[in-house]
mmCIF file of the protein (N, C-alpha, C, O) and its ligand, coordinates in Angstrom:
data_MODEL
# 
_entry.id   MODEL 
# 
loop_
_entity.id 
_entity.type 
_entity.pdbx_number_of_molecules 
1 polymer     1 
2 non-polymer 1 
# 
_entity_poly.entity_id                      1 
_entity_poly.type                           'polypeptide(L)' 
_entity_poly.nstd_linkage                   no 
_entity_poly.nstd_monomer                   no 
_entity_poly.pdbx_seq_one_letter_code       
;(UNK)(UNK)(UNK)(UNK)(UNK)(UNK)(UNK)(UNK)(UNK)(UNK)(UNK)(UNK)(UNK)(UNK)(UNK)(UNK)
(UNK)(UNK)(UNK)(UNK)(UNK)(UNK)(UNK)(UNK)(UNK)(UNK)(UNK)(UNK)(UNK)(UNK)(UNK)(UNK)
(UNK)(UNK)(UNK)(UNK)(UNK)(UNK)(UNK)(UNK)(UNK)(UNK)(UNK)(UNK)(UNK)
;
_entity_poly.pdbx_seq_one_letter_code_can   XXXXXXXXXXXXXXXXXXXXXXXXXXXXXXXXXXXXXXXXXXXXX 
_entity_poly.pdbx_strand_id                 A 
# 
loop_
_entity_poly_seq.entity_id 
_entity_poly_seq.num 
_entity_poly_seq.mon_id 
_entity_poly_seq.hetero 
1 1  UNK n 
1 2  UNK n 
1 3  UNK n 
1 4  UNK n 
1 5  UNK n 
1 6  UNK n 
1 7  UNK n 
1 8  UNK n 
1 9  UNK n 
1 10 UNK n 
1 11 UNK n 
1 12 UNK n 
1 13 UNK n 
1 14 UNK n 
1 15 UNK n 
1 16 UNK n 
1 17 UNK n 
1 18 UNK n 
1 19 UNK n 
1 20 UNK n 
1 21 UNK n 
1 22 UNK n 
1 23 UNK n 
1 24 UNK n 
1 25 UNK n 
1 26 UNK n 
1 27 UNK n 
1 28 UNK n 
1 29 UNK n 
1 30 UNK n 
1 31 UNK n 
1 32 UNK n 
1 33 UNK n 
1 34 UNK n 
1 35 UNK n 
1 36 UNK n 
1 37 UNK n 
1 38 UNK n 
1 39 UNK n 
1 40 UNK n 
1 41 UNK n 
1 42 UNK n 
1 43 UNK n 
1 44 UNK n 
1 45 UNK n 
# 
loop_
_struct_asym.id 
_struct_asym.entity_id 
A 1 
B 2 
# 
loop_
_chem_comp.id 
_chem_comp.type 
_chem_comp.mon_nstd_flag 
UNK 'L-peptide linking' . 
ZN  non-polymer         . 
# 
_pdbx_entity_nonpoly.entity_id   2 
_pdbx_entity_nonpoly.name        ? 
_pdbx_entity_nonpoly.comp_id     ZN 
# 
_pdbx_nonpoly_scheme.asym_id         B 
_pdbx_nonpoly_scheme.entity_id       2 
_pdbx_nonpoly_scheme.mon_id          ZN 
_pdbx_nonpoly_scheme.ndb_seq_num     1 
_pdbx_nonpoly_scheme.pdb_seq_num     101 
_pdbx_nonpoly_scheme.auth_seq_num    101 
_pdbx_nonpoly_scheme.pdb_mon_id      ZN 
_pdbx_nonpoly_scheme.auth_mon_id     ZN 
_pdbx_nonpoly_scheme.pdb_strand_id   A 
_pdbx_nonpoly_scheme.pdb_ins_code    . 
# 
loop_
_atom_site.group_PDB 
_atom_site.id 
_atom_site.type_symbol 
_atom_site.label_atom_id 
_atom_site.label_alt_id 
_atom_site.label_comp_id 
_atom_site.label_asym_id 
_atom_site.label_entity_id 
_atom_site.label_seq_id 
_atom_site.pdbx_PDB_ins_code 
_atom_site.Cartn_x 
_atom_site.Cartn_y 
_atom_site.Cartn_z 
_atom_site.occupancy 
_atom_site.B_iso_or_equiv 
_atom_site.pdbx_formal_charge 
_atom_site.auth_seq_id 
_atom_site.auth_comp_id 
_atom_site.auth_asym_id 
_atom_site.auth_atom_id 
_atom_site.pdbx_PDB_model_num 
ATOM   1   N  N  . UNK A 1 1  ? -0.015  2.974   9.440  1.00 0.00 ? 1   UNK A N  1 
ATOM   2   C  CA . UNK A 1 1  ? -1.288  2.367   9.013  1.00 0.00 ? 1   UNK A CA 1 
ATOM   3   C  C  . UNK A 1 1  ? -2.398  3.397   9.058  1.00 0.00 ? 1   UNK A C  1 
ATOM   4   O  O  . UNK A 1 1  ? -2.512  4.164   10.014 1.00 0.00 ? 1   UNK A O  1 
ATOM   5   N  N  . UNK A 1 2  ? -3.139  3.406   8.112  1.00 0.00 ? 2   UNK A N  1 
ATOM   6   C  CA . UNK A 1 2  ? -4.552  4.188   7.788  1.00 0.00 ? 2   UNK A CA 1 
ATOM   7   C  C  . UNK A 1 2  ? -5.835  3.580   8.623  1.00 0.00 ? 2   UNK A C  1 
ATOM   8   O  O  . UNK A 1 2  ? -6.107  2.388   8.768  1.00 0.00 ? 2   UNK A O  1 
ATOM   9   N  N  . UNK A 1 3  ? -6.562  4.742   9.144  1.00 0.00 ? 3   UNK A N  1 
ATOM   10  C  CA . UNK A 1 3  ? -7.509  4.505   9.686  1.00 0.00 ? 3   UNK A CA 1 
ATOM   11  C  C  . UNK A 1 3  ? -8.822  5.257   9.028  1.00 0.00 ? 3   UNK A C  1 
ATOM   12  O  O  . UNK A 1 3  ? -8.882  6.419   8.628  1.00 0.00 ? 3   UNK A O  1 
ATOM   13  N  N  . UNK A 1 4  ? -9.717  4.388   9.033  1.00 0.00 ? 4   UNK A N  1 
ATOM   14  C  CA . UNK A 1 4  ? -11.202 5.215   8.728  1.00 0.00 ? 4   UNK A CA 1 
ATOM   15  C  C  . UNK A 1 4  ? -12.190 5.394   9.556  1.00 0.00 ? 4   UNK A C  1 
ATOM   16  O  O  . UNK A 1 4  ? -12.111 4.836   10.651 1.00 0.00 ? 4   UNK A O  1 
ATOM   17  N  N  . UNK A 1 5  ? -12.967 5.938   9.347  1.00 0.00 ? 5   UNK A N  1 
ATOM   18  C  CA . UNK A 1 5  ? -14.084 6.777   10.602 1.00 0.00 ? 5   UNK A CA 1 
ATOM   19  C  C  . UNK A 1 5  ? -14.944 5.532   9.915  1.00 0.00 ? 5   UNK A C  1 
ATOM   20  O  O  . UNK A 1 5  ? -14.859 4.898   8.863  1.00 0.00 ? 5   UNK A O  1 
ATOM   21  N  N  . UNK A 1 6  ? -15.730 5.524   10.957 1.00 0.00 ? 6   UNK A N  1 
ATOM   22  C  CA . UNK A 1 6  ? -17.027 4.251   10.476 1.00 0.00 ? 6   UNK A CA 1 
ATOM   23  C  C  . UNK A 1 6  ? -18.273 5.106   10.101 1.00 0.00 ? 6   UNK A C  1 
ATOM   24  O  O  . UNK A 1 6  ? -19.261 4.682   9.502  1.00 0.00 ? 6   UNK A O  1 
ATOM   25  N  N  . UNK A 1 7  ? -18.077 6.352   10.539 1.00 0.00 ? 7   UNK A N  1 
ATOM   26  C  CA . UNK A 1 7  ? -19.787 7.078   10.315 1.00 0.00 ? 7   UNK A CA 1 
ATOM   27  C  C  . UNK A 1 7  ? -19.130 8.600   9.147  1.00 0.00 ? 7   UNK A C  1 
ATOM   28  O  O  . UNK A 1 7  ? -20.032 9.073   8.457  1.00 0.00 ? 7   UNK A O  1 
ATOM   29  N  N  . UNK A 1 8  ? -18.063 9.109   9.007  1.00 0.00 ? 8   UNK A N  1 
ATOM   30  C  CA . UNK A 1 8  ? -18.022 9.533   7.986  1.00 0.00 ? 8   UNK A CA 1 
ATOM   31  C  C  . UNK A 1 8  ? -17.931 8.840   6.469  1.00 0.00 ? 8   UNK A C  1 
ATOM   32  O  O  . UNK A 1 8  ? -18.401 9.083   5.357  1.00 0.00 ? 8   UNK A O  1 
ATOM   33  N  N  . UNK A 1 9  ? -16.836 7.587   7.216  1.00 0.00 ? 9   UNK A N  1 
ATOM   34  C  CA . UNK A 1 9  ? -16.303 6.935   5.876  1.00 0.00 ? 9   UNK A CA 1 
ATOM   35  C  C  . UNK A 1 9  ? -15.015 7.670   5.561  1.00 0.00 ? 9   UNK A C  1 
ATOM   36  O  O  . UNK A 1 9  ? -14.389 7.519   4.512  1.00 0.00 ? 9   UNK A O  1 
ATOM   37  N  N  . UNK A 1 10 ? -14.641 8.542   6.636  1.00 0.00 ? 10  UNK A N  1 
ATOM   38  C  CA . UNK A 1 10 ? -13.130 9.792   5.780  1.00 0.00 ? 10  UNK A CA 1 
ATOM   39  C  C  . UNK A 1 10 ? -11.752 8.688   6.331  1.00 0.00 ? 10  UNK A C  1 
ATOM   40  O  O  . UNK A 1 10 ? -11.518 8.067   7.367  1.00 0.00 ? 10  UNK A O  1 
ATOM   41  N  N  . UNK A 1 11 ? -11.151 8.843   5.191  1.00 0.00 ? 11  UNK A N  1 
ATOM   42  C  CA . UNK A 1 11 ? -9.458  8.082   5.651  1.00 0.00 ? 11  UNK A CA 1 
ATOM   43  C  C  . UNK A 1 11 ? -9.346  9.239   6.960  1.00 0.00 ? 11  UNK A C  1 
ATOM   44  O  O  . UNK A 1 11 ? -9.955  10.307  7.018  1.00 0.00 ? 11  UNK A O  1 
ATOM   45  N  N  . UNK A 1 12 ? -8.314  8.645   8.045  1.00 0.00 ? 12  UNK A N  1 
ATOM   46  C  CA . UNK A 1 12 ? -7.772  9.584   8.917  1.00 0.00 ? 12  UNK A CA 1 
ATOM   47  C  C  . UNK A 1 12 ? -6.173  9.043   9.063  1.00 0.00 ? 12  UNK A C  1 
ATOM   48  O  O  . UNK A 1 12 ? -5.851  7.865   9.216  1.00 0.00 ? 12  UNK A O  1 
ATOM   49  N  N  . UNK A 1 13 ? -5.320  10.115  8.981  1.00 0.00 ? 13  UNK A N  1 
ATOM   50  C  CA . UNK A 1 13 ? -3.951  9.910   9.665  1.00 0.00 ? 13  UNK A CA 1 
ATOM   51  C  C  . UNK A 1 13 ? -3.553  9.581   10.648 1.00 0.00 ? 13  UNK A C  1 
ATOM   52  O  O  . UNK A 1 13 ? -4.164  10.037  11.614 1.00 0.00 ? 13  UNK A O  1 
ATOM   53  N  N  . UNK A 1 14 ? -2.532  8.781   10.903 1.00 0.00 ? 14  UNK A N  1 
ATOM   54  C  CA . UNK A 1 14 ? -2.145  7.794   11.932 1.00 0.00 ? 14  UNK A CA 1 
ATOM   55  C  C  . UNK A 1 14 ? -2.205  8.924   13.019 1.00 0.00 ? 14  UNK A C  1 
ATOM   56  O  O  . UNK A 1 14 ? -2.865  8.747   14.043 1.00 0.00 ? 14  UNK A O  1 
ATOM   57  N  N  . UNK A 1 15 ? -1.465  10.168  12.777 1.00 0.00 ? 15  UNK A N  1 
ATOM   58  C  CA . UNK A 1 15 ? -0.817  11.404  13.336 1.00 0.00 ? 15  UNK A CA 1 
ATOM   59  C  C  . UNK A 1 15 ? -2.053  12.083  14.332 1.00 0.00 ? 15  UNK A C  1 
ATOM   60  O  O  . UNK A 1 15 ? -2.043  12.559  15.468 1.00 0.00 ? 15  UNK A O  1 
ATOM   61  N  N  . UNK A 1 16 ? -3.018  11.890  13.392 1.00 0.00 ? 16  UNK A N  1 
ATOM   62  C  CA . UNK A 1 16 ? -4.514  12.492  13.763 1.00 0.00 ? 16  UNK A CA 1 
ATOM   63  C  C  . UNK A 1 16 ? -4.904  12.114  15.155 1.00 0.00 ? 16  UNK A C  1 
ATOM   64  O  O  . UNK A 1 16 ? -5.460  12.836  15.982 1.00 0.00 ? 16  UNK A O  1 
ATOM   65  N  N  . UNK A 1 17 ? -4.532  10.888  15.283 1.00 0.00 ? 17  UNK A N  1 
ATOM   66  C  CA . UNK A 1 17 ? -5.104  10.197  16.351 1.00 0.00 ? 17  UNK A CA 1 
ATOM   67  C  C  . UNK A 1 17 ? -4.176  9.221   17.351 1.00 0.00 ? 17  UNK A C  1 
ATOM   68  O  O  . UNK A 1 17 ? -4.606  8.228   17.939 1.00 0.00 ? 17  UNK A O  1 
ATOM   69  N  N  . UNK A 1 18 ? -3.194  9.588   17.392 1.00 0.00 ? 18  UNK A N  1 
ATOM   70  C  CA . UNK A 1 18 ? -1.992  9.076   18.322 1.00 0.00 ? 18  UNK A CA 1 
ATOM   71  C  C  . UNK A 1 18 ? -2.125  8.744   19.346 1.00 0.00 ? 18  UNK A C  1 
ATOM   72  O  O  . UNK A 1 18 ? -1.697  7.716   19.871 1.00 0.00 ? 18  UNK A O  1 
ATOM   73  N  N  . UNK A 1 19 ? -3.201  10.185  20.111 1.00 0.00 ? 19  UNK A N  1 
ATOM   74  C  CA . UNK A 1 19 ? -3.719  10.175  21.523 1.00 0.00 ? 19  UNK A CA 1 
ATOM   75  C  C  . UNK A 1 19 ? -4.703  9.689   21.577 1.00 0.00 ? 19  UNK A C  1 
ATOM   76  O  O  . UNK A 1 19 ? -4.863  8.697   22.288 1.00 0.00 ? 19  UNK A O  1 
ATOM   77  N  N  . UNK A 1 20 ? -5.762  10.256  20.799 1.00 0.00 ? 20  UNK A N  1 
ATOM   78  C  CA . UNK A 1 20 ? -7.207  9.994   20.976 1.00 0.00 ? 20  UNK A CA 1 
ATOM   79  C  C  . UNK A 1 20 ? -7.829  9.181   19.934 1.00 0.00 ? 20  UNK A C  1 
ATOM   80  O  O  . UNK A 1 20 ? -7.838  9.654   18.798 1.00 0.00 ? 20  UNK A O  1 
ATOM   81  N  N  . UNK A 1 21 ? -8.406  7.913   20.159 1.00 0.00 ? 21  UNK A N  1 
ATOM   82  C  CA . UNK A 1 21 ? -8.842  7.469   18.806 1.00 0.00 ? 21  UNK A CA 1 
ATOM   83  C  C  . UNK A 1 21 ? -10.252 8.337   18.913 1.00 0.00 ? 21  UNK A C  1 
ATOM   84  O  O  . UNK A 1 21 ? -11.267 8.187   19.592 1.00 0.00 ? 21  UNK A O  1 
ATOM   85  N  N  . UNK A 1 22 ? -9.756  9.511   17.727 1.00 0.00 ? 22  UNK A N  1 
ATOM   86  C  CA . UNK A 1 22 ? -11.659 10.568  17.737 1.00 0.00 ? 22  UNK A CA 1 
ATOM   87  C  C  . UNK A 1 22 ? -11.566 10.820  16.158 1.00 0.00 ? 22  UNK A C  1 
ATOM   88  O  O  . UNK A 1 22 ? -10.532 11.368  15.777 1.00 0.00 ? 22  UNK A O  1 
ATOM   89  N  N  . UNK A 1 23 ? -12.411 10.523  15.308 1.00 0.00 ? 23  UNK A N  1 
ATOM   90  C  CA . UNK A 1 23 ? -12.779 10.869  13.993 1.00 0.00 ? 23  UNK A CA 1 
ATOM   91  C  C  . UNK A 1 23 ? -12.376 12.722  13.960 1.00 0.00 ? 23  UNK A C  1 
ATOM   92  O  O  . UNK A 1 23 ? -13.151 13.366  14.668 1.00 0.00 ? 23  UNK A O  1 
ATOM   93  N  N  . UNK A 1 24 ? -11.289 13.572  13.235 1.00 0.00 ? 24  UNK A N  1 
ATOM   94  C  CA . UNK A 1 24 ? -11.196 14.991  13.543 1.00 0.00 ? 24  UNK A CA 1 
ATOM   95  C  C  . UNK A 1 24 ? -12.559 15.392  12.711 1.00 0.00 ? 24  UNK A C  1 
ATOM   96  O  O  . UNK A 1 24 ? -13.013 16.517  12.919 1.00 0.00 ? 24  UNK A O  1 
ATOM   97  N  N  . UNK A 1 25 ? -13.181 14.597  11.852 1.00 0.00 ? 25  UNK A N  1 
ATOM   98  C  CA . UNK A 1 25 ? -13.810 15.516  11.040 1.00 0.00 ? 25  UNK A CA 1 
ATOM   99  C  C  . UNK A 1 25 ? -15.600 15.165  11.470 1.00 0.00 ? 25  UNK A C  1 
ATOM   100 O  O  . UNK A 1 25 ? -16.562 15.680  10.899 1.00 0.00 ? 25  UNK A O  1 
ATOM   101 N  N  . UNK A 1 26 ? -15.648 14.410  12.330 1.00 0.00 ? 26  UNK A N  1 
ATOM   102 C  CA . UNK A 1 26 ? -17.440 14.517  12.556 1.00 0.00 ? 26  UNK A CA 1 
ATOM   103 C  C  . UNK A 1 26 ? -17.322 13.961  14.331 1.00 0.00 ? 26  UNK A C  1 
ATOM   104 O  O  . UNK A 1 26 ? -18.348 13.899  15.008 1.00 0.00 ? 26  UNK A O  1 
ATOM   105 N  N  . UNK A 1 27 ? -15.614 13.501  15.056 1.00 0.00 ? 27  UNK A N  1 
ATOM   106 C  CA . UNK A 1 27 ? -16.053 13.628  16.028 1.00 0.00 ? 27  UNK A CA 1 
ATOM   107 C  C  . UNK A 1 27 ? -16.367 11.895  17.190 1.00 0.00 ? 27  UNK A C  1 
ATOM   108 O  O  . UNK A 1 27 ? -16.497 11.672  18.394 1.00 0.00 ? 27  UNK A O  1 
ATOM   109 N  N  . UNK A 1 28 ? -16.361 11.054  15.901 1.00 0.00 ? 28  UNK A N  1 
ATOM   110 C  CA . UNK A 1 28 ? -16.576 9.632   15.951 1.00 0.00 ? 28  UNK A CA 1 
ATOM   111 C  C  . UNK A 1 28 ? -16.063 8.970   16.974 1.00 0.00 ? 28  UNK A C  1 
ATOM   112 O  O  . UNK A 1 28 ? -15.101 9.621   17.384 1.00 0.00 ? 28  UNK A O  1 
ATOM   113 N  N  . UNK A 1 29 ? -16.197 8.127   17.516 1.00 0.00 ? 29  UNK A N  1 
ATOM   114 C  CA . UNK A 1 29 ? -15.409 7.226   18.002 1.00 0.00 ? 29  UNK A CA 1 
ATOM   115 C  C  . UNK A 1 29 ? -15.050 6.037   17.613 1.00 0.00 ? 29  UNK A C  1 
ATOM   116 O  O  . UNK A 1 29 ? -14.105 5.405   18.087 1.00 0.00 ? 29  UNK A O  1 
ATOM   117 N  N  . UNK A 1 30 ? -15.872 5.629   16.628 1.00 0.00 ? 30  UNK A N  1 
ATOM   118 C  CA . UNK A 1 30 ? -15.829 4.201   15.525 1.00 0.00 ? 30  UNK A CA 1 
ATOM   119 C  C  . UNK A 1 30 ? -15.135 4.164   14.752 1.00 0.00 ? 30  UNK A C  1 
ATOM   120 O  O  . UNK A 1 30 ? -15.652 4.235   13.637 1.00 0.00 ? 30  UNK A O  1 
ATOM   121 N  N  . UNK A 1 31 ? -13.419 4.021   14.787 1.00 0.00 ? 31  UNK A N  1 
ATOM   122 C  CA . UNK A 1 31 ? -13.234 4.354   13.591 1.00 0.00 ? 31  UNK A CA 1 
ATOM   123 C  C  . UNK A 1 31 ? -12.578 2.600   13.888 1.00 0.00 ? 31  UNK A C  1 
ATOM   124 O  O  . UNK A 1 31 ? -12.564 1.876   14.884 1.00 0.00 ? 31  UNK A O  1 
ATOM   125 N  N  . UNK A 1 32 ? -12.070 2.431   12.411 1.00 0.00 ? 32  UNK A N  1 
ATOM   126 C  CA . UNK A 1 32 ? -11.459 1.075   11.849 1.00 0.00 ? 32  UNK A CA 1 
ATOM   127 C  C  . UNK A 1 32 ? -10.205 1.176   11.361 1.00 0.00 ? 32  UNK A C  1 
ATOM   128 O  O  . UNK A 1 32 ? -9.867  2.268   10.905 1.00 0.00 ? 32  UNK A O  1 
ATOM   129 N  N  . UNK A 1 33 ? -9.227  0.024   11.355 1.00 0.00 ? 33  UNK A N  1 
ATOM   130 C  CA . UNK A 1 33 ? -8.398  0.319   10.816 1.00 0.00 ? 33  UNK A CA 1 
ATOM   131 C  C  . UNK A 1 33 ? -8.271  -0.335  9.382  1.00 0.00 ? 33  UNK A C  1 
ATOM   132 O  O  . UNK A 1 33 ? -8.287  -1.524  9.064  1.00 0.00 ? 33  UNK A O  1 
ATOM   133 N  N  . UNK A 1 34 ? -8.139  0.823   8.604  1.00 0.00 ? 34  UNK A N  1 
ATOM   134 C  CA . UNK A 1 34 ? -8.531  0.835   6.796  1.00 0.00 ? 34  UNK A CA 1 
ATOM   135 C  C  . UNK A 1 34 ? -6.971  -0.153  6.466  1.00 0.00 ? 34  UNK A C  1 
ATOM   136 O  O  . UNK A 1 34 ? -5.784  0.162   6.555  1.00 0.00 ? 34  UNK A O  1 
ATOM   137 N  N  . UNK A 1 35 ? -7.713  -1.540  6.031  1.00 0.00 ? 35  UNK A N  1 
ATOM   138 C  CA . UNK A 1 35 ? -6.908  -2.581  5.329  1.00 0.00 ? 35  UNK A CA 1 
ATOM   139 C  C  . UNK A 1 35 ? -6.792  -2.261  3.945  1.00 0.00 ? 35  UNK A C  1 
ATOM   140 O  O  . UNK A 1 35 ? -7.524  -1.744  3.102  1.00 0.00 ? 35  UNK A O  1 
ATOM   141 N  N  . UNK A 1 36 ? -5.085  -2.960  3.995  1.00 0.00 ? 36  UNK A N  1 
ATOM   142 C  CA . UNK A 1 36 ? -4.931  -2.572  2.285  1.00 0.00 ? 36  UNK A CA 1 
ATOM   143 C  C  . UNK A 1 36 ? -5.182  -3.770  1.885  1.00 0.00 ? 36  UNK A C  1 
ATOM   144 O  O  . UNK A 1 36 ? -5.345  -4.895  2.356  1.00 0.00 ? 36  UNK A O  1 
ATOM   145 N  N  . UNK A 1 37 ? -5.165  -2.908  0.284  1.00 0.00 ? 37  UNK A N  1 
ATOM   146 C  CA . UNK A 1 37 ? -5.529  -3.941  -0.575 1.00 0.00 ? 37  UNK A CA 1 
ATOM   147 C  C  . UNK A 1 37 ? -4.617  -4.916  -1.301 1.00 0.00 ? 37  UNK A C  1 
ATOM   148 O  O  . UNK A 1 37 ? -4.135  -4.767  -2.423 1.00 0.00 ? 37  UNK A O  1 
ATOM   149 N  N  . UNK A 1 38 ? -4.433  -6.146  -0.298 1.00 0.00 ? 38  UNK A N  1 
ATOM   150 C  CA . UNK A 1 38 ? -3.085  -7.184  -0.320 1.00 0.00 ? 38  UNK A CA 1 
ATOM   151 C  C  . UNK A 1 38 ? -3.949  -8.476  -0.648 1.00 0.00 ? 38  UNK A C  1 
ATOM   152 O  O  . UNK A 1 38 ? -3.367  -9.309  -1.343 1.00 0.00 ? 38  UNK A O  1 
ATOM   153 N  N  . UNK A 1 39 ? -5.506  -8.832  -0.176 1.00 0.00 ? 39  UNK A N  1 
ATOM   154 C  CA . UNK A 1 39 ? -6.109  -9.658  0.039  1.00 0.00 ? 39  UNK A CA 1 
ATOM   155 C  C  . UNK A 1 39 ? -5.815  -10.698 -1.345 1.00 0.00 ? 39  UNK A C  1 
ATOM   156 O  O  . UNK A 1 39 ? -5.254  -11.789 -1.449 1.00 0.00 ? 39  UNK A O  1 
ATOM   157 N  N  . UNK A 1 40 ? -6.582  -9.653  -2.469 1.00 0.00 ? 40  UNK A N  1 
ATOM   158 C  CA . UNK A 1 40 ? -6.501  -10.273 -3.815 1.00 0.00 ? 40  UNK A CA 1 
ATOM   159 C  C  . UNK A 1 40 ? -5.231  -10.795 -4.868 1.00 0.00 ? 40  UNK A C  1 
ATOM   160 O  O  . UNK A 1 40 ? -5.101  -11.317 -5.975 1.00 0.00 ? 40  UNK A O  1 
ATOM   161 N  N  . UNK A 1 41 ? -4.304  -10.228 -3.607 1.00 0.00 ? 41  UNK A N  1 
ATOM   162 C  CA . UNK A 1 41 ? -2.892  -10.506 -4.661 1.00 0.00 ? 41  UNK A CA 1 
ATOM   163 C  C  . UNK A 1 41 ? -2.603  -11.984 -4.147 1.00 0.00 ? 41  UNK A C  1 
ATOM   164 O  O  . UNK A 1 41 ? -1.635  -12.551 -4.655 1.00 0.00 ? 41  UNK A O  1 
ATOM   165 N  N  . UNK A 1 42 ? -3.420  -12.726 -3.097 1.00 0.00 ? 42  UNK A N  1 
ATOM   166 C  CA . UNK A 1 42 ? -3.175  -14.219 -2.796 1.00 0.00 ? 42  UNK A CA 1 
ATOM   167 C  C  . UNK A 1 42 ? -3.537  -14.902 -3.730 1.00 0.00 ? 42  UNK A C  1 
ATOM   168 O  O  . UNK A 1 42 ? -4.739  -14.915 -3.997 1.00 0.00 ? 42  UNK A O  1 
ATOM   169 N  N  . UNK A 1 43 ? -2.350  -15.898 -4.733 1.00 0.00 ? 43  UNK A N  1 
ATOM   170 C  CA . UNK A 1 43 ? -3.040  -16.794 -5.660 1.00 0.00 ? 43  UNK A CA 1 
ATOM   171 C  C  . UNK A 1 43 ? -2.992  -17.937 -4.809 1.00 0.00 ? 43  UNK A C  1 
ATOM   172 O  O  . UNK A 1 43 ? -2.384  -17.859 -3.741 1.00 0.00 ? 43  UNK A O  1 
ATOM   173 N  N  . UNK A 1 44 ? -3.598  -19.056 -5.181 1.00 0.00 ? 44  UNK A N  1 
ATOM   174 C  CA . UNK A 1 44 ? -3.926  -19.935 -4.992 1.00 0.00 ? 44  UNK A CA 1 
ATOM   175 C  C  . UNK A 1 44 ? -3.150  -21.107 -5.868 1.00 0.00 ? 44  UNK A C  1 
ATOM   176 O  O  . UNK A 1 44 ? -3.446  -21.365 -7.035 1.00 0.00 ? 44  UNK A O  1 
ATOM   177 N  N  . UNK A 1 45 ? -2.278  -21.666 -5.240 1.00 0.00 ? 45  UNK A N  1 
ATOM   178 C  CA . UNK A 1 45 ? -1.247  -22.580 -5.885 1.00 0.00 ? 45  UNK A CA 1 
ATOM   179 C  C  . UNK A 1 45 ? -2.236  -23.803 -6.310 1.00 0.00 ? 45  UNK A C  1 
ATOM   180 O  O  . UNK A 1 45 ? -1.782  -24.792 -6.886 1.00 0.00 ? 45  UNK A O  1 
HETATM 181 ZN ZN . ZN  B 2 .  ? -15.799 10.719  10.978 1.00 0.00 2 101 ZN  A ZN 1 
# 
């Protein structure tokens, strides 16, 4: 699963952050975990 930094906005690799949840590229600690995009494929019977 993909994660994003909340204050860059950069995707980060699962790999990136195994140990430490830390943004590598500004340092963050906010990051989220970046949902795919499954939401819209729900129809509605
Ligand atoms: Zn960041």
């Amino acid at each position: 699963m993909a994660y994003k930094c909340f204050e860059c906005g950069k995707e980060i690799d699962t790999k990136s952050i195994e140990r430490r949840i830390i943004c590598p590229y500004c340092g963050s600690r906010l990051i989220q975990k970046a949902r795919p995009e499954v939401l819209k494929k729900v129809k509605a019977r």
